[in-house]
N, C-alpha and C positions, 0 to 999 in steps of 0.2 A: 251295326246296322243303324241306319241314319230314315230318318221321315221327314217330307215336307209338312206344311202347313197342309189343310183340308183347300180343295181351290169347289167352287160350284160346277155339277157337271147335271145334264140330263140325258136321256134315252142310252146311259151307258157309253157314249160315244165320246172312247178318250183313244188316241192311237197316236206311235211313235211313228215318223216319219219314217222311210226305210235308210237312208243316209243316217239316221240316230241323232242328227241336230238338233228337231223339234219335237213338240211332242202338239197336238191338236186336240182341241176339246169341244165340246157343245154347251151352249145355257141358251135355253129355247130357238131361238132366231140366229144367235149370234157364234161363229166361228171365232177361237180364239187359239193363236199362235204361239207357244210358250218355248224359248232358249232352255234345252234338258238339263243344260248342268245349273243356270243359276234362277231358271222356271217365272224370267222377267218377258212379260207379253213382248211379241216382237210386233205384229198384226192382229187386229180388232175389226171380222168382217160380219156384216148383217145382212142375214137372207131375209127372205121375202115373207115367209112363212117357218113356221117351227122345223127344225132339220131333223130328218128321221134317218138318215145315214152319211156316212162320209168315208170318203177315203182319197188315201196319199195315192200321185203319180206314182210310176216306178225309179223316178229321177228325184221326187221328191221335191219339185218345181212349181207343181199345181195340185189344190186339193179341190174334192169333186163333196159339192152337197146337194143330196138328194132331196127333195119333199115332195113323197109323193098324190099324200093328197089332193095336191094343187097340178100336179103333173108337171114340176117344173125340179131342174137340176139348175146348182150354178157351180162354175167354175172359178174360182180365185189363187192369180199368180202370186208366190212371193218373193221373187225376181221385182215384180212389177205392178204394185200396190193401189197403183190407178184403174190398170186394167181388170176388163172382167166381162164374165161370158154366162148367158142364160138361153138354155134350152127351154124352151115350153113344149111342151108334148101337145098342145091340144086336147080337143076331145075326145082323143081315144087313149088319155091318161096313160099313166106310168106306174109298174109295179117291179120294176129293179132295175138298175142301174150300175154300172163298173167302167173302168180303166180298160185296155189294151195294155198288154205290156209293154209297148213305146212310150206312154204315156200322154200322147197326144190326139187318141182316139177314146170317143167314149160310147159305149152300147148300150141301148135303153130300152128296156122292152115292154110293151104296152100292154096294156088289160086285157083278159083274156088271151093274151099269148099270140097275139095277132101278128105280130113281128117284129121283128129286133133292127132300130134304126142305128145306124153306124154313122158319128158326127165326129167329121174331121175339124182340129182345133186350128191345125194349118192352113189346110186348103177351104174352109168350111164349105165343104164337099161333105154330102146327104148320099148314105147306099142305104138300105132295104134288105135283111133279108127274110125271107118267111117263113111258117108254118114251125116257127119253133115251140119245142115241149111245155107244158107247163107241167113241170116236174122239180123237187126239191134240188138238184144239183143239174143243171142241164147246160151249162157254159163249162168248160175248161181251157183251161191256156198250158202250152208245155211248159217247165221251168226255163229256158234258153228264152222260149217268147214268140218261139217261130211260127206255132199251128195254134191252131184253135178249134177243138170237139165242138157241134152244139147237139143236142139232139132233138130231135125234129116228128112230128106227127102227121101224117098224110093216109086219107081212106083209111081209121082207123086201123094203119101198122107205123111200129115204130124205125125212124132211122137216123145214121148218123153222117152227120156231111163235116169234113176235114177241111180248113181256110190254110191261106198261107196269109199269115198277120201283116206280111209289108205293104200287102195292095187288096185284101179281102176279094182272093181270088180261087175258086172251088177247087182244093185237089181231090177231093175221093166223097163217094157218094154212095151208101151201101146201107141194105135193110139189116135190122136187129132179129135174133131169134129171142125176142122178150114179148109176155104179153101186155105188159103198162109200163113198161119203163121205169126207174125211179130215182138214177143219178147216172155219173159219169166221173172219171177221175185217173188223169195221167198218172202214169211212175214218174216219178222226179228223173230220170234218164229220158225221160221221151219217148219212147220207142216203142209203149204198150200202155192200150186203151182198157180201163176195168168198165165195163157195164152190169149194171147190177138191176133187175127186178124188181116191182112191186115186193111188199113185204107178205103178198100172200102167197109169193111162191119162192121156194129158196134156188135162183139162180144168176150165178155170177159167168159172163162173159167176157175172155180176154184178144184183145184184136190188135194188131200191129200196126204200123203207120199206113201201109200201104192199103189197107181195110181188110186182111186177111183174118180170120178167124182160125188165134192159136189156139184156145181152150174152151173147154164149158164147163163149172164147175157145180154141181149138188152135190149136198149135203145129204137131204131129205126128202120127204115130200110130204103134202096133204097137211101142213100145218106151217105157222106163219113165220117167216124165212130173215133176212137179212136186214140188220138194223142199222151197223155201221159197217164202217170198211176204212183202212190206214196205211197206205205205202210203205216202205223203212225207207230211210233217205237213202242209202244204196239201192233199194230199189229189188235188191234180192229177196225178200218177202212181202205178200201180202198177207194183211191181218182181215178177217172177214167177222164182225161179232155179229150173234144173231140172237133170236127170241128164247132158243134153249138154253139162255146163260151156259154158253159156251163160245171161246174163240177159237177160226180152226188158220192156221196160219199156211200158204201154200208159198212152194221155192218156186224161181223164174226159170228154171232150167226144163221142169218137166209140170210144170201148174200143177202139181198134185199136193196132197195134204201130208205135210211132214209132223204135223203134230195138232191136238187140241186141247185148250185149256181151261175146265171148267172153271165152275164160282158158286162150290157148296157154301150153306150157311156154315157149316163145321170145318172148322182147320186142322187137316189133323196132322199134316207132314211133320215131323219130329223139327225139322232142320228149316221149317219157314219163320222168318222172325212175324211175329206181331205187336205193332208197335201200338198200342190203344193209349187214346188220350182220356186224360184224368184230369178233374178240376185239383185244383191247391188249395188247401185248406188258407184262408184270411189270415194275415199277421196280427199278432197279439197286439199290435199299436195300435193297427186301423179299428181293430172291437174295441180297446179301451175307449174312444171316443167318440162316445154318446150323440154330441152335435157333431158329426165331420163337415168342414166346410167344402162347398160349392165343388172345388176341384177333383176331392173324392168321387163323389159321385159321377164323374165323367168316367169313360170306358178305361183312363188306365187304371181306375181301379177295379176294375167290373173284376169278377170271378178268374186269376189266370189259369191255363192249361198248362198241363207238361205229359209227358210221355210216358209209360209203363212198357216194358216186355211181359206178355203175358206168357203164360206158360202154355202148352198148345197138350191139350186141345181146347180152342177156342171157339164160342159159338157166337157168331155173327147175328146182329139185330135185322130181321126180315120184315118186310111189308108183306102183304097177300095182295095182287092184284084187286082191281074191281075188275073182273069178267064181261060183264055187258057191257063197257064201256069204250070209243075207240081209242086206240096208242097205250093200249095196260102199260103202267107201269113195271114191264120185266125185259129182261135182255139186256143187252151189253149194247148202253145207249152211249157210251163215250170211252175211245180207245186211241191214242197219238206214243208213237217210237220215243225213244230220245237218240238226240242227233248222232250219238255215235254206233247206232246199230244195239246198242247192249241191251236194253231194258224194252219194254211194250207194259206201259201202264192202261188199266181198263177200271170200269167203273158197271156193276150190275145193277141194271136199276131197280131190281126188287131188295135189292143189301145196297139201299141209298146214302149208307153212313160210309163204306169201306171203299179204300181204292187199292187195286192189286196189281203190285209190281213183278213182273216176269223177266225172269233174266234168259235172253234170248240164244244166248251163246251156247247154257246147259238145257236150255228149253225148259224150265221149273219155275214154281214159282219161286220166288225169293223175299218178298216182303207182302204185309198187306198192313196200312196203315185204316184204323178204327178209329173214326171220328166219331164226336158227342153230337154233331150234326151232321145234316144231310150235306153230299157235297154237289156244290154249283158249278162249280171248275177247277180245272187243274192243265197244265203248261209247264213243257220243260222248256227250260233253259235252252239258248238256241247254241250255247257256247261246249257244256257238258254235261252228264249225266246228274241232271238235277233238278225235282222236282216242285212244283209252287201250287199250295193246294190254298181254295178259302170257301168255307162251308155258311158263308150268309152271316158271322159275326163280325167282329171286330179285330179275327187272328187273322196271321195268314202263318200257312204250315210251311215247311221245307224239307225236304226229304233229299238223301244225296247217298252212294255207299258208306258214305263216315258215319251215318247216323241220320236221326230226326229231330227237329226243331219246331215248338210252338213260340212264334213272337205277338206280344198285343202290339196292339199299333197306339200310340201313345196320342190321343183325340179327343176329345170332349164331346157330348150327347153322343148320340147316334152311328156308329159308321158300320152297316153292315155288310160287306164285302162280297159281290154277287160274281164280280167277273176281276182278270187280270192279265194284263200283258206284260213279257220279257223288252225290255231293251234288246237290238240287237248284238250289243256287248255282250251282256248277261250280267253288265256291273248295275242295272236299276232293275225296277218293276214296278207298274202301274199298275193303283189296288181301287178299284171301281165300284162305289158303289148307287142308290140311285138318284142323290144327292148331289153327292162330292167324291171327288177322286183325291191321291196324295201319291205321291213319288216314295218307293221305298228303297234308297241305295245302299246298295251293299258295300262293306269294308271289302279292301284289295285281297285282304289276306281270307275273308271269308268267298269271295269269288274267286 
């Protein structure tokens, strides 16, 4: 396992291009273009104001910066380095911003939710549409690219209106049985709509393309409901986590619940590995010397970690929520498959150190990795069953069925690891944190 140098990054914003050519970064104002394999700037572009988002076309031709304070987006080709395109939103500002899947439409949606202007890069042709949600997930696009969900607010009731992305052109128009609405989110086949509820009531609604309504799913009632939700890339389960630290996962054939998986603080399953991380005790050289220079004290000497099997039964480090407060810290705040159907990793946010791997096939748990910190993120591998965790220091973990791995990231001062992204190879990974970023590539033989 290989490390770049630390490069300067702010607001987190480092992302691979989806062609895996480039890689894009931020330091205040300024867009910067980096070549993945030998991370020499290709392009050096300067926005107008500090960039607070970005993203790649789907062709990986054009990248989109946001800022929205200023209510303006810009566009920069890198085809064509002269060129360049700026959106001002006006006075009726900007609060999010994206691609179409063509990559040459871009949707901007205004303050307060006023409506979602559609700016064509071709034709610079201006459409309108209105009354859309303001709601945490309320745009979706199919995988293919062809439709596009919004969901929408009218006479206080909620609904969803269907586009066809080639010409944003209305196919289906249909109210929701939800009382606030709270996301939206295709199966990767297209073909079924999840709408999901406020978190004050637990209900999940499944609808087909045509707008028919296949299912309605509760769980419970009278107590606060659905926190996440995760497709399988086949598409044959839905994963639903909610506030009862529990996930209940339902099949595509009949939407009902084939199984659920809690997240006691106790492990007791005989046959679940727990893999708890453990500091290393200091080598005898680095104690013997009294003055260590300068380069000691950088992070690759900092305290390393390695891994223990503990013997089960194992008791999990728990938070207690604060109660009065909104968004308690409990439930099953972060849950993603790995790409081969096998595994569904989840994360309970009142056991903010552990993340639990489920193996999908026997339906059980199968691992649960214990960290010395709290975890920030985690991200499989887009290639195979393999997982990349970093808990806010200066490691980053690896989990895979061969086993688990603690690597330090070999840097000087500071590098706390908040967020990371896979290559789409799976042969790098981008370790993020609020500073600086650095490229971590894997050996052939270790990917």
């Amino acid at each position: 396992m290989n490390f770049s140098q630390p490069f300067k990054l702010s607001g987190l914003l480092g992302r691979f291009s989806p062609d895996g050519k480039c890689l894009a970064s931020c330091v205040q104002y300024r867009l910067v273009i980096r070549d993945v394999d030998t991370l020499q700037i290709l392009q050096l572009y300067t926005c107008l104001d500090q960039i607070q988002y970005i993203e790649w076309s789907s062709d990986s031709l054009f990248v989109l910066c946001a800022m929205y304070k200023r209510g303006i987006v810009q566009v920069w080709s890198l085809e064509q380095p002269d060129w360049h395109c700026k959106i001002d939103e006006g006075s009726v500002g900007l609060v999010a911003s994206c691609w179409s899947p063509d990559g040459r439409h871009i949707l901007n949606t205004t303050e307060f939710h006023l409506r979602i202007t559609v700016w064509s890069l071709c034709t610079k042709s201006v459409s309108y549409i209105k009354y859309p949600k303001a709601c945490q997930q309320g745009i979706a696009f199919t995988k293919d690219g062809r439709y596009m969900a919004l969901a929408e607010r009218r006479d206080c009731k909620d609904f969803i209106s269907l586009f066809v992305c080639s010409d944003w052109q209305l196919l289906r128009h249909f109210d929701t049985e939800t009382q606030d609405l709270f996301g939206i989110e295709w199966a990767p086949n297209g073909c079924v709509l999840a709408v999901w509820d406020t978190c004050l009531e637990y209900k999940i609604l499944l609808y087909s393309l045509d707008g028919r309504l296949l299912s309605t799913y509760r769980a419970y009632e009278w107590s606060l409901g659905i926190k996440s939700i995760a497709w399988s890339p086949s598409s044959q389960f839905l994963a639903i986590g909610s506030y009862d630290e529990k996930v209940r996962i339902l099949n595509h054939v009949t939407w009902k619940k084939i199984t659920e998986f809690e997240h006691p603080a106790i492990v007791t399953n005989p046959k679940t590995i727990v893999y708890k991380e453990v500091e290393k005790s200091p080598s005898v050289e680095t104690e013997r010397l009294s003055f260590p220079p300068r380069a000691l004290t950088s992070s690759l000497f900092s305290t390393p970690s390695k891994y223990d099997i503990s013997e089960v039964p194992v008791s999990l480090q728990c938070v207690k929520p604060v109660a009065d407060k909104a968004n308690p810290k409990i439930g099953i705040g972060m849950l993603a498959f790995s790409p081969d159907n096998c595994f569904l990793a989840t994360k309970n946010d009142n056991i903010p150190n552990a993340v639990w791997i489920w193996d999908i096939q026997k339906l059980k748990l199968s691992v649960v990795l214990e960290q010395l910190g709290a975890i920030q993120s985690f991200q499989w591998d887009p290639c195979q069953p393999r997982l990349a965790v970093c808990t806010g220091n200066s490691k980053v973990y690896l989990w895979s069925p061969a086993g688990c791995v603690s690597v330090q990231v070999p840097m000087e001062g500071d590098f706390q690891i908040l967020s990371l992204c896979w290559h789409s190879s799976g042969d790098s990974l981008a370790l993020l944190s609020k500073d600086n970023f650095c490229v971590c590539y894997l050996e052939r033989e270790e990917a």
